[in-house]
C-alpha positions as CSV (number, residue, x, y, z in Angstrom):
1,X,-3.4,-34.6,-34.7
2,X,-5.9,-32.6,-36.0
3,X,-7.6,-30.4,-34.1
4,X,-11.1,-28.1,-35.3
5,X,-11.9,-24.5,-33.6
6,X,-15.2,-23.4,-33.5
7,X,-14.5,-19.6,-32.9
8,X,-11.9,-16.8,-33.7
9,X,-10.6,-16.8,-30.5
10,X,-9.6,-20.3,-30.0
11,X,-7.9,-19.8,-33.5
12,X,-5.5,-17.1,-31.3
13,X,-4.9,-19.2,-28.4
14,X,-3.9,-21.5,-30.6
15,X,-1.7,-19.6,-32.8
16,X,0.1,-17.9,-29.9
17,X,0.8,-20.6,-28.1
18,X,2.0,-22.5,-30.7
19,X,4.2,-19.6,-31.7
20,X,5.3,-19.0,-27.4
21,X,6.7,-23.1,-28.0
22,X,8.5,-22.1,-31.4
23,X,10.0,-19.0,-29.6
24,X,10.4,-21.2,-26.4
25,X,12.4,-23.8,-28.1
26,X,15.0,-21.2,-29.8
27,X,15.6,-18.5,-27.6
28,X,15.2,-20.4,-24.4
29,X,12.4,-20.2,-21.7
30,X,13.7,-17.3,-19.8
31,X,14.0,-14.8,-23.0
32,X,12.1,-12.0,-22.8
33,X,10.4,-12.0,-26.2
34,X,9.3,-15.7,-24.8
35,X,8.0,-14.1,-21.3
36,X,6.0,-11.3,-23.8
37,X,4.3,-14.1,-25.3
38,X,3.8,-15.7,-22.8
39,X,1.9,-12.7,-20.8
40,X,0.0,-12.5,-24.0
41,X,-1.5,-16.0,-23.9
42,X,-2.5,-15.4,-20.3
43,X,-4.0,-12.6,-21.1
44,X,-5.8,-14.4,-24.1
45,X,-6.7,-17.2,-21.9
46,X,-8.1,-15.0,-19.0
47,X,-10.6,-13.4,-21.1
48,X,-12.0,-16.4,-23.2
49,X,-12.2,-17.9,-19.4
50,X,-14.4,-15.2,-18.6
51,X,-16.7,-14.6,-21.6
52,X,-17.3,-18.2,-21.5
């Protein structure tokens, strides 16, 4: 699937959740490096939510 962003930050999302899956997938759900990302990509999503 290909997908188009329009802005920077849905570029980021994208990229760190992408990279949260990858992490995911080898180190297991529960790993803390996975949990960082994770926090990150809320954190990401929170703010987009509220500018837009």
């Amino acid at each position: 699937m290909i997908e188009f962003f329009t802005d920077e930050k849905d570029v980021e999302i994208e990229l760190t959740r992408h990279y949260m899956i990858e992490v995911g997938l080898e180190y297991g759900l529960t790993h803390p490096y996975t949990i960082e990302i994770s926090k990150k990509l809320d954190e990401l999503l929170n703010n987009f939510s509220w500018i837009k």
